[in-house]
C-alpha positions in Angstrom: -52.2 -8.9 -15.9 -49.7 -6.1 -14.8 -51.1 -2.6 -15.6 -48.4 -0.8 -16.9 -49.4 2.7 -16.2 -49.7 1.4 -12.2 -46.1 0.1 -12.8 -45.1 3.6 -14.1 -46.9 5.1 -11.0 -45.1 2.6 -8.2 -42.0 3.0 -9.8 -42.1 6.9 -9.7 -43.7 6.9 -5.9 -40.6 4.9 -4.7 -38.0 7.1 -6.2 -39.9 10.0 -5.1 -40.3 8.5 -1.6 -36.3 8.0 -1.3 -35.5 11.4 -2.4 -38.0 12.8 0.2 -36.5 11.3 2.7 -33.3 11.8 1.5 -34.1 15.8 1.6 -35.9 15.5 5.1 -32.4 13.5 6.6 -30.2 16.9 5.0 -32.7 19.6 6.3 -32.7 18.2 9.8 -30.0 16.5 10.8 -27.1 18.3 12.4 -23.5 17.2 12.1 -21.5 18.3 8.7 -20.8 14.9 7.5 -24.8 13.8 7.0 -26.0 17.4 6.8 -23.4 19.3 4.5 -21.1 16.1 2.9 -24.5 14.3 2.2 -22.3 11.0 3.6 -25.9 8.9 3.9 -28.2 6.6 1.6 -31.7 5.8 1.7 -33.1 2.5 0.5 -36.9 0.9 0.4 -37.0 -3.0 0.3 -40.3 -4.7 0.1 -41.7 -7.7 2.7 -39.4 -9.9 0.9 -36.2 -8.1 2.3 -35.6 -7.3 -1.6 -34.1 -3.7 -2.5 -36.6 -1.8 -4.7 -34.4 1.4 -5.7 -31.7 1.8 -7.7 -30.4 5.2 -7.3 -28.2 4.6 -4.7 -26.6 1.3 -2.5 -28.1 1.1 1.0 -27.7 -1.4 4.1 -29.7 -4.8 4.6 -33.0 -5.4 6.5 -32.0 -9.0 6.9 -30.3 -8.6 10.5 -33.7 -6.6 11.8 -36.1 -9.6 10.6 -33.2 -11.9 12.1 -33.8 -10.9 15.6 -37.3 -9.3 15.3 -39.8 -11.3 13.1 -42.3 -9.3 11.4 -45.1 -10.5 13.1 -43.9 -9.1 16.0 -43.5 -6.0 14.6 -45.5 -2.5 15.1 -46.7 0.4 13.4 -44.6 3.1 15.1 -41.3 1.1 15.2 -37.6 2.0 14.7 -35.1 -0.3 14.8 -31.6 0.9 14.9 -28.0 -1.3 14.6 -24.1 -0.7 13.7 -22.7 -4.0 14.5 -20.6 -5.1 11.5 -20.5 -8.5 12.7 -24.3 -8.5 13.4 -25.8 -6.8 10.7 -25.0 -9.7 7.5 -22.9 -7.7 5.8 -24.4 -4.7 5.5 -22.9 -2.2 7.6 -19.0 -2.0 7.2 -17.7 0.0 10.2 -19.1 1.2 13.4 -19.7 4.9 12.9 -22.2 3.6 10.0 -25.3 3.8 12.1 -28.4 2.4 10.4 -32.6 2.9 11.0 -35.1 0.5 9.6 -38.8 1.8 9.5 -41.6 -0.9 8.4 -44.1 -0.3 6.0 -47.7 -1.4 7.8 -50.9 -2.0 5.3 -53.9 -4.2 6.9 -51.8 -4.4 10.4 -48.9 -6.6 8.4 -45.7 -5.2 7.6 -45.4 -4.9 3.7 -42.1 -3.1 3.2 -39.5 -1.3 4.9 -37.7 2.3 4.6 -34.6 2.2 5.7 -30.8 5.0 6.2 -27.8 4.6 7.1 -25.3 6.9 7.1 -21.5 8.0 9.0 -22.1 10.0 11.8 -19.4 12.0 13.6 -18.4 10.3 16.5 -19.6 6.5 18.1 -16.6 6.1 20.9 -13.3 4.4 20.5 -10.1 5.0 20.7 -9.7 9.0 18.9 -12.0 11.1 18.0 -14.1 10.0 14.7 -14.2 6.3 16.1 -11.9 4.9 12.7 -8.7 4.6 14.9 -5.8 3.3 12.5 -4.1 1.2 14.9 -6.6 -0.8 15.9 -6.6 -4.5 16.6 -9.8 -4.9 17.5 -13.3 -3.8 16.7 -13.6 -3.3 21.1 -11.4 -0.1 20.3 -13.4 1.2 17.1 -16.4 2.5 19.1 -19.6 1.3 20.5 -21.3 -2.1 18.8 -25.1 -1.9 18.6 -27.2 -5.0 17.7 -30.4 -4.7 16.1 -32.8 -3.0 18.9 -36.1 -1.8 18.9 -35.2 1.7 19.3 -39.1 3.2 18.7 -41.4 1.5 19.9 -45.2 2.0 18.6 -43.9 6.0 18.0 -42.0 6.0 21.7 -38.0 6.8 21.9 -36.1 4.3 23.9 -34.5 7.3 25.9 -32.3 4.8 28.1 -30.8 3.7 24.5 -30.2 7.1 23.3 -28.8 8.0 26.7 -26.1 5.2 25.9 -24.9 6.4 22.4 -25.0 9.4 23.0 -22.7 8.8 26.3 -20.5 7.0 24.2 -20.0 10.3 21.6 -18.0 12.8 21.7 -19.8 14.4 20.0 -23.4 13.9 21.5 -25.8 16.5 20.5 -24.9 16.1 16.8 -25.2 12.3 16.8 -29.1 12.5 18.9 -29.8 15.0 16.3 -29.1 13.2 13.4 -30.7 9.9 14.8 -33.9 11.8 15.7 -33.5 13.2 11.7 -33.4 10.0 10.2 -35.9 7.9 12.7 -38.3 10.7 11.9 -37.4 10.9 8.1 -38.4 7.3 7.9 -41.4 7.4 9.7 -42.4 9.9 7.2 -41.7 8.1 4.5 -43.3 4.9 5.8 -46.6 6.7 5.7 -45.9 7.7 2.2 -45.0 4.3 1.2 -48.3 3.1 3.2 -50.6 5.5 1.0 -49.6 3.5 -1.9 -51.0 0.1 -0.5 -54.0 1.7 0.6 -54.4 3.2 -3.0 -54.4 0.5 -5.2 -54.0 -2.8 -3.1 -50.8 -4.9 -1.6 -51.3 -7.8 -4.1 -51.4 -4.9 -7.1 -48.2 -2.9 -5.4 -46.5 -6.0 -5.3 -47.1 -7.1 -8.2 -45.2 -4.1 -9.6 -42.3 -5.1 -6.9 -41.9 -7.9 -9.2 -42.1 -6.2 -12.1 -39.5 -4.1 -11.2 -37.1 -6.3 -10.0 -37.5 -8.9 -13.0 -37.0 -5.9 -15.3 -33.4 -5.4 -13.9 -32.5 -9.3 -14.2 -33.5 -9.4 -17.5 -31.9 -6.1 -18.6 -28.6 -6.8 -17.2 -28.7 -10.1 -18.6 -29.5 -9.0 -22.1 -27.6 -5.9 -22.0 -24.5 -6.6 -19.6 -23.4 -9.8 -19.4 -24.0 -10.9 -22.8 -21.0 -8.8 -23.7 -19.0 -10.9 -21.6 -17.3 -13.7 -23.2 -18.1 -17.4 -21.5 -15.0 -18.4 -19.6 -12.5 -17.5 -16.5 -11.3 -13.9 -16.0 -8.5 -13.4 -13.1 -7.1 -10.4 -11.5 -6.2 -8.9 -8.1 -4.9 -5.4 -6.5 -3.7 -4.3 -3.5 -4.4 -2.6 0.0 -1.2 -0.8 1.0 -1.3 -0.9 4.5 -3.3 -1.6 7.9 -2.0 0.5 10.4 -0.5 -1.8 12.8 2.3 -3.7 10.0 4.7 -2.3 7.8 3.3 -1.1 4.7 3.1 -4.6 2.4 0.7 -6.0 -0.7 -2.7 -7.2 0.8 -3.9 -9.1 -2.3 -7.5 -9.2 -3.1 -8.4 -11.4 -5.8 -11.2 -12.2 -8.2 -11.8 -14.8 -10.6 -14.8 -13.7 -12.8 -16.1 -17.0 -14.6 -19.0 -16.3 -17.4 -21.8 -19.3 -17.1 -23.7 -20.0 -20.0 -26.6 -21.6 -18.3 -29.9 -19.9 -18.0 -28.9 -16.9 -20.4 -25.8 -15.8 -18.6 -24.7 -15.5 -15.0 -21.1 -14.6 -13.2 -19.8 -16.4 -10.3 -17.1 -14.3 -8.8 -15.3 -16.3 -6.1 -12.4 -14.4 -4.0 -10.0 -17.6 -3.5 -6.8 -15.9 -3.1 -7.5 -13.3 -1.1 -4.7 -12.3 2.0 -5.0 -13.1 5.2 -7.1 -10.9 7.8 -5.1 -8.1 8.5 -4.2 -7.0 12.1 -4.8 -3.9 11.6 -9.0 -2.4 10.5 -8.6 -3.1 6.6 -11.0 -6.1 7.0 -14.6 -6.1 5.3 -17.1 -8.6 6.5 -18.5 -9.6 3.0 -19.2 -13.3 3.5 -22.9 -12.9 4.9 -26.2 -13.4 3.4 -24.6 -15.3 0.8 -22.8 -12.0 -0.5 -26.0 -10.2 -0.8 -24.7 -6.4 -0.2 -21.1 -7.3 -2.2 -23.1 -8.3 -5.0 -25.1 -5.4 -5.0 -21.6 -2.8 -4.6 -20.2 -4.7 -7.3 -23.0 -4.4 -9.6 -22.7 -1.0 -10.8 -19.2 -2.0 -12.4 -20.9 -4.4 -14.6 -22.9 -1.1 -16.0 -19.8 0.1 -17.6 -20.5 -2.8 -20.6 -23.3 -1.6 -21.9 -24.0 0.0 -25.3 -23.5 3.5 -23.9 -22.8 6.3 -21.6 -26.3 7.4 -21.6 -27.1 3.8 -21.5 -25.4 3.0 -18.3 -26.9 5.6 -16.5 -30.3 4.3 -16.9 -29.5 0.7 -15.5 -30.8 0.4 -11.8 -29.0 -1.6 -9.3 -31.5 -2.7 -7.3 -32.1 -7.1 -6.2 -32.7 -7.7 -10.1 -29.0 -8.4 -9.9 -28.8 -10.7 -7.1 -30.0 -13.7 -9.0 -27.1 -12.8 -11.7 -24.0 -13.3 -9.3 -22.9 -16.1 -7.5 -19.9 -15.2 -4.9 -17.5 -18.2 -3.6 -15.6 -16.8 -0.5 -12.6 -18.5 0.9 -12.3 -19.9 4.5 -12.4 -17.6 7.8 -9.3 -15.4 8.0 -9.1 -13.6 5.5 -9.8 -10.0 4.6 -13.3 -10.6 3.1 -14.2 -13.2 6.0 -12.2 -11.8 9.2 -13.5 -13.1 12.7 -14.3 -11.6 15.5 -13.4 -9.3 16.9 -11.3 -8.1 14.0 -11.4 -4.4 13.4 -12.9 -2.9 10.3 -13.1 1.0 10.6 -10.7 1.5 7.4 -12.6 -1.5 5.6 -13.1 0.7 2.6 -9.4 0.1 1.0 -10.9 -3.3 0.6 -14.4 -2.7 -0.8 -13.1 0.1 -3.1 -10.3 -2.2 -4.2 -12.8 -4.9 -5.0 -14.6 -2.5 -7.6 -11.0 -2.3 -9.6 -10.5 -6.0 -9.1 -13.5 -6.6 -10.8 -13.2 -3.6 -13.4 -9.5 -5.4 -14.1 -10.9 -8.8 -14.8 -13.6 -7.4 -17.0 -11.0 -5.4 -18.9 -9.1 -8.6 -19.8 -12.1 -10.7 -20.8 -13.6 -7.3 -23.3 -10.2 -6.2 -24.5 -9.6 -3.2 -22.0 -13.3 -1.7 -22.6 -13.5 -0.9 -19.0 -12.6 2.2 -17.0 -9.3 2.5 -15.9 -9.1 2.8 -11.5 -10.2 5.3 -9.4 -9.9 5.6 -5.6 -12.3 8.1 -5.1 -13.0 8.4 -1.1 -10.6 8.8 2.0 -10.9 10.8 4.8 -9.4 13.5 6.0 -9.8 16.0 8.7 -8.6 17.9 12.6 -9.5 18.3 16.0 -8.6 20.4 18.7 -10.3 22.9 20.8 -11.6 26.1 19.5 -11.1 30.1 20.9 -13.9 29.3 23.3 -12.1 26.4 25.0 -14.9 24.0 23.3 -13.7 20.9 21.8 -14.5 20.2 17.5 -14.3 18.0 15.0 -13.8 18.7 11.5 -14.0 15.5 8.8 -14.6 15.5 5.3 -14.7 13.1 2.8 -12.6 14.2 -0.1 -13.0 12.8 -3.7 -10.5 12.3 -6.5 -10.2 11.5 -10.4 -11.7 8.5 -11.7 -10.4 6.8 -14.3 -10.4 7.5 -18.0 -12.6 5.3 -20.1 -11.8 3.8 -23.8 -14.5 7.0 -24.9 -13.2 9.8 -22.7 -11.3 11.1 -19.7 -12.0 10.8 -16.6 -13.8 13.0 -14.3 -12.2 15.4 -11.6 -12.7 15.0 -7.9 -15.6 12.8 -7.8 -17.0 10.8 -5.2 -18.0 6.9 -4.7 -21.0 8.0 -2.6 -23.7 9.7 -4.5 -24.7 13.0 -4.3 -22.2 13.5 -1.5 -20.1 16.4 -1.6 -16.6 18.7 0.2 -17.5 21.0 3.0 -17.9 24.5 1.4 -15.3 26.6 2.2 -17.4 29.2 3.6 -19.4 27.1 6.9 -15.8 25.4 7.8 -14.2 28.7 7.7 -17.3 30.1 10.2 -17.2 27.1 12.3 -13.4 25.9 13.0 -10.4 27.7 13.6 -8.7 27.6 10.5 -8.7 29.0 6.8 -8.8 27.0 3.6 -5.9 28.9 1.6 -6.5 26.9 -1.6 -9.1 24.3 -3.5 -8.5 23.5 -6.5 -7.3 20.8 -9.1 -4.3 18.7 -8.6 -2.1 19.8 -11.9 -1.1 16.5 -13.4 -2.5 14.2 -11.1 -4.9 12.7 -13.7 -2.8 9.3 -15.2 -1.5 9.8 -18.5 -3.6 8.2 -21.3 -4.9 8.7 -24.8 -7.5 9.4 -22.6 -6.4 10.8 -19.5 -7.8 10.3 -16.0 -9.9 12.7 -14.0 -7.7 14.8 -11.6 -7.7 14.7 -7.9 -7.9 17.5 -5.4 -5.5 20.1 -3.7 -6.7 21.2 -0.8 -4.7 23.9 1.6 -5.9 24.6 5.2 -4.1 27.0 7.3 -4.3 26.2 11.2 -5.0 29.1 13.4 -5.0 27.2 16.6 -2.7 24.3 17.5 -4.9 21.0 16.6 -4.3 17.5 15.6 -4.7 16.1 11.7 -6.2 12.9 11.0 -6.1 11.2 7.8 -7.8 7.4 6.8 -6.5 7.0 2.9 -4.7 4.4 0.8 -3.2 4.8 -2.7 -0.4 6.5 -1.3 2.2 4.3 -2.4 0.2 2.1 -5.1 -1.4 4.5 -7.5 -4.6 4.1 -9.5 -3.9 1.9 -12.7 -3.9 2.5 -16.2 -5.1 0.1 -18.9 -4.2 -0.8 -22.0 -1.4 1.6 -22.5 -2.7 4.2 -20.1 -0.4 4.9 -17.3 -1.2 5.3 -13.2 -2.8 8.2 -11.5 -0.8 10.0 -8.8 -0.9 8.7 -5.7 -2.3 10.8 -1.8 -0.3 12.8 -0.6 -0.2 15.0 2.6 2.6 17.0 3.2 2.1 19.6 6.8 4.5 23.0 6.4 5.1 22.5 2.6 8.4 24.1 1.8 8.9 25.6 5.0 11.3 24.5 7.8 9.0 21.9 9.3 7.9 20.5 6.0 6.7 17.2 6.7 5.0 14.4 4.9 2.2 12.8 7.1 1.5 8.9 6.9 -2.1 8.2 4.9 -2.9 6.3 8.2 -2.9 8.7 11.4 -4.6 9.5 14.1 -3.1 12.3 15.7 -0.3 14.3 13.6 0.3 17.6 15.2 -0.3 20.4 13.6 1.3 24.4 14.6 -0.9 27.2 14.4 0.2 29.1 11.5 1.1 25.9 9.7 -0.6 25.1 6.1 -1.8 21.0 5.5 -1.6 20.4 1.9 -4.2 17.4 0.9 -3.5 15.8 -2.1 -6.1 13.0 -3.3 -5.3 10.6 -6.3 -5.5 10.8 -9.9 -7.5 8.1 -11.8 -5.8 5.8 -14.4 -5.2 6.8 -17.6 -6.5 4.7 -20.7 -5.0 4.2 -23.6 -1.5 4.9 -25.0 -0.9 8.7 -23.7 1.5 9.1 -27.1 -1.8 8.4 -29.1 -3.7 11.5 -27.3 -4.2 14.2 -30.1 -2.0 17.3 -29.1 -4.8 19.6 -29.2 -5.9 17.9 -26.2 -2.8 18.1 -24.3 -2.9 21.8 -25.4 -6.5 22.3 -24.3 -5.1 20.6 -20.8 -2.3 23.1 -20.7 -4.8 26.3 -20.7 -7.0 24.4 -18.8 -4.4 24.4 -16.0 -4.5 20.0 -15.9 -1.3 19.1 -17.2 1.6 21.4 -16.7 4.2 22.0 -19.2 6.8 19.4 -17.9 3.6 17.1 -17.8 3.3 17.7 -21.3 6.5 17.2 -22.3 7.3 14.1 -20.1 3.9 12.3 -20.3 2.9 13.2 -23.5 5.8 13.7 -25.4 4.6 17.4 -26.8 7.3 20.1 -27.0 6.1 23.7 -26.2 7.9 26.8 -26.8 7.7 30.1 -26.3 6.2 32.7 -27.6 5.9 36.4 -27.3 2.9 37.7 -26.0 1.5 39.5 -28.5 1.4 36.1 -30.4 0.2 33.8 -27.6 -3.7 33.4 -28.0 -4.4 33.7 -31.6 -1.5 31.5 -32.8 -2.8 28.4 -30.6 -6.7 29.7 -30.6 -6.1 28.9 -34.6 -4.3 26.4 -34.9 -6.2 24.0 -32.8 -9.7 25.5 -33.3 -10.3 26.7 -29.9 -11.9 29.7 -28.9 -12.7 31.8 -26.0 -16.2 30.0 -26.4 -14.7 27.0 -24.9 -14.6 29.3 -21.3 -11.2 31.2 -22.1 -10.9 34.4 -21.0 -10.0 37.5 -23.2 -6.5 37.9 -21.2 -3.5 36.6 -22.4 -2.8 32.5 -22.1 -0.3 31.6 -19.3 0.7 28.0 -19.3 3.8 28.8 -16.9 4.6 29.9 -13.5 6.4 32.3 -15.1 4.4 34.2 -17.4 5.8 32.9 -20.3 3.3 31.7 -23.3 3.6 28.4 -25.3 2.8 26.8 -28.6 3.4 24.0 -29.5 6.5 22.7 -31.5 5.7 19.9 -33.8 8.5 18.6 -35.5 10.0 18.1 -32.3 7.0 16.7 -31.2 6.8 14.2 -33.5 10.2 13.1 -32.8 9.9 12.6 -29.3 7.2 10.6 -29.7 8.4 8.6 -32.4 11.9 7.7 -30.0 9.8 7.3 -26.6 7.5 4.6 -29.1 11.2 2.8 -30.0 12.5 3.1 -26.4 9.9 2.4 -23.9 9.7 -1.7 -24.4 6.9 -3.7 -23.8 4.2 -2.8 -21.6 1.8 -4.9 -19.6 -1.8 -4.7 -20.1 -2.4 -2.6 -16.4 0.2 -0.2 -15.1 0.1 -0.1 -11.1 3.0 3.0 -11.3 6.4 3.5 -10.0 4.7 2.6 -6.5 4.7 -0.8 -7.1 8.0 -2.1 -7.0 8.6 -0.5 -3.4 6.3 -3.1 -2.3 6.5 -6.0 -4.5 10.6 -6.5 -3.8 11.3 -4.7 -7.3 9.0 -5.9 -9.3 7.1 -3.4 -12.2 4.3 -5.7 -12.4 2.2 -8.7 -11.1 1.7 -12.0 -13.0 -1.9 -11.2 -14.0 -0.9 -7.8 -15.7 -0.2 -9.6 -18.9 -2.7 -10.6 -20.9 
């Protein structure tokens, strides 16, 4: 019979095991992307390749055990691999370097520890190894099949000579190896304590446990909200690098079984054709097993609460839930090799609006509105000492408002990770960050509105060479059931001066002056709900929040301000909508405009506006894809599957 306080005790060791070596990876590694943007995960699997934590997504063991069996396995070992092709799915593009560590009790492996994370620089074809042009994965950087690269506690030095050869940036990338081999060592012995403690048939008893506990919660809790039948929608990738920008459909038909309490097969028949260019995820491996576990977290947005949803694990409880049907080879879930994948996550983060969208037709819009919430950014040049840098950051943006509340601001899809603080890129490249801040009305309009992306100003004090991997910069983030789209990336070099330039969301190598200012705008998330239905006080509160400007007020929301003098400006608005300075207003006077003047807010004409933009606007679909849309979709406002 399970022991339940032994259950308590596992199920604490392994989240405490993670986050140790999770915390050894960031004190010890060296390159800003795992050390200061936190761009890695850290997962424990037991014996039975099955994913034991929850807190964060994390590659597959299933490629090591592929080409090394277990029993021939040693205490002491590493294994190390990046090839997407060879690693079933779990590793999406080359500079996503991955360590596996096995557990040992009684001489027999009994679980594994494992991290993967994006490191600087693997090779290819530009610096950062995600050239957009690419046609093939030969030009995104340097493959790596599963290899033993520890062996009973020894480096392979002749393998580590090779990757690191292959960098450009070398002593960062044998740091952060050395970090996370070592990291995982460590917490292999922790894990290894456990076993010794209280006994592998006990441990794993708990495994199971634990596992079962997420099947049967997610069941209960999460798919039971989901009406039995056929749910289809699909979205858009933008472009790949090497075409013109066009649609690259991704599709997903959600079907609700009734058998065995509930289970989803989501099958991805319509999906485009492989791109040319290194849009392409490798999904169809291990029967889906990593997609299913990506996708899960989406499903967490049904349950009874907030609160709620942020206790639910995704861990292999969920595999049993999801069946996923793939279409043929050629497509851009099952591209074949050697088609390149370094931008693969305009796919993969499409797929979690896909399936948000179908959800949201089958519950009546209960499901967040889209978010794009990762691209990459960043410049390269050669600094006052002739030495050559890097700088890349992964920037967030708003996600998307939800049938209870707005969005958030500027969050990311990978946890915990975070921007580059101002103050280390400032000492350590030859530039100066100007501005970070909120993107003013970049959050999609809705009766609630979605969380607002970044704005982001470097000024370049040496000549260098943006480089940008983002999508949404045409197609915006949708809005549901009334709610409108998010704005869309933008990055605009020189703005308003006499080389003002917009640069593609794709590029490799945009040159940029010294003296010249980049201006990074990331997307909005959708808004949800009719934006006419959002109470005034809140577009107010927006206003002194700096969120929405006045001519966002006024077009989006249909609120009228006027002016007022300033004597009158704070206590007319602080009483009339019941805010305070408690809500983190200052004591000066409220400025809603660039040019000084105050606002309230006029409400007969507000009501008026809103009542003839009601009478005038039409019919609208179910999910608003933006003004974007029609440029690609030969002037069309919406696809077939926006209507419900």
């Amino acid at each position: 019979m399970l022991n339940p306080v032994l259950l308590e005790i596992v199920e604490g060791t392994l989240a405490s095991v993670e986050r140790e070596v999770e915390t050894a990876i960031a004190r010890t590694s060296r390159s800003p992307m795992i050390r200061d943007a936190h761009d890695f995960r850290v997962g424990i699997h037991d014996a039975r390749l099955r994913k034991l934590t929850g807190r964060s997504y994390s590659a597959l063991v299933h490629p090591v055990v592929r080409d090394y069996p277990m029993d021939t396995m040693r205490p002491g070992d590493v294994f190390f691999h990046n090839d997407v092709y060879l690693s079933e799915g779990g590793i999406g593009h080359l500079p996503d370097l991955c360590v596996t560590v096995p557990v040992f009790h009684d001489g027999a492996v009994a679980a594994f520890v494992q991290a993967f994370g994006h490191h600087d620089d693997i090779g290819g074809a530009c610096p950062g190894s995600m050239p957009s042009g690419a046609r093939s994965v030969f030009e995104e950087g340097l493959m790596v099949p599963p290899i033993r690269l520890w062996d009973a506690g020894v480096p392979n030095e002749a393998a580590l000579k090779i990757m690191t050869r292959n960098s450009r940036m070398p002593d960062s990338l044998a740091a952060d190896l050395d970090a996370e081999c070592s990291a995982c060592l460590m917490g292999a012995r922790r894990l290894g304590e456990v076993f010794t403690r209280y006994g592998r048939p006990a441990v794993e008893e708990c495994f199971d446990a634990i596992i079962d506990l997420t099947t049967e919660t997610f069941r209960r809790e999460v798919l039971a909200k989901i009406p039995d039948g056929s749910y289809t929608w699909e979205d858009y990738a933008e472009h790949d690098g090497v075409d013109a920008p066009r649609l690259h459909r991704q599709r997903i038909t959600v079907t609700k079984l009734p058998d065995d309490g509930g289970r989803l097969v989501i099958d991805f028949d319509g999906t485009g054709p492989q791109a040319k260019g290194p849009i392409n995820h490798c999904g169809d491996y291990a029967d889906g097993n990593f997609l299913k576990k990506w996708l899960a977290p989406v499903l967490r947005n049904l349950a009874d609460s907030p609160e709620r949803m942020a206790e639910l694990d995704v861990n292999e409880g969920v595999v049993p839930l999801i069946e996923m049907r793939f279409p043929p080879p050629g497509t851009l879930l099952t591209p074949v090799f050697p088609a390149p994948t370094n931008a693969r996550t305009f796919v993969i983060l499409r797929l979690l609006g896909v399936l948000s969208g179908a959800l949201a037709k089958a519950v009546d819009g209960r499901m967040p509105a889209d978010q794009e919430t990762i691209r990459y950014t960043g410049v390269y040049g050669t600094d006052a000492e002739g030495q050559p840098y890097l700088m890349r950051e992964v920037l967030g943006g708003g996600s998307g408002g939800r049938y209870y509340a707005d969005g958030e601001d500027t969050i990311h899809v990978v946890p915990d990770s975070r921007n580059i603080p101002v103050e280390f890129a400032e000492a350590r490249w030859p530039f100066r960050v100007e501005k970070l801040g909120l993107a003013v009305d970049s959050g999609g309009p809705g009766r609630f509105r979605g969380g607002l992306g970044y704005e982001k100003q470097i000024r370049m004090l040496r000549d260098a060479d943006f480089m940008s991997i983002a999508d949404r910069s045409i197609l915006a983030c949708w809005g549901v059931k009334g709610g409108r789209a998010g704005r869309p990336f933008e990055v605009v070099i020189d703005p308003g001066g006499p080389d003002e330039r917009v640069v593609d969301a794709l590029a490799d190598a945009e040159p940029v002056g010294a003296g010249e200012v980049v201006r990074i705008r990331t997307t909005g998330g959708g808004g949800w709900g009719d934006p006419l239905e959002r109470p005034v006080e809140d577009v107010v509160r927006d206003l002194r929040w700096g969120k929405v400007s006045a001519e966002g007020a006024l077009r989006d929301y249909g609120v009228v301000m006027t002016s007022v003098p300033p004597s009158a400006r704070p206590d007319a608005i602080e009483v009339a909508f019941g805010l305070d300075r408690a809500d983190g207003f200052s004591d000066g006077p409220t400025d809603f405009g660039a040019s000084g003047a105050g606002f309230a807010v006029d409400t007969a004409a507000t009501e008026e506006l809103r009542a003839t933009m009601r009478a005038t606007r039409g019919s609208m679909p179910f999910f608003d894809r933006g003004p974007g849309f029609a440029q690609l979709a030969h002037g069309a406002t919406s696809a077939y599957c926006d209507w419900l």
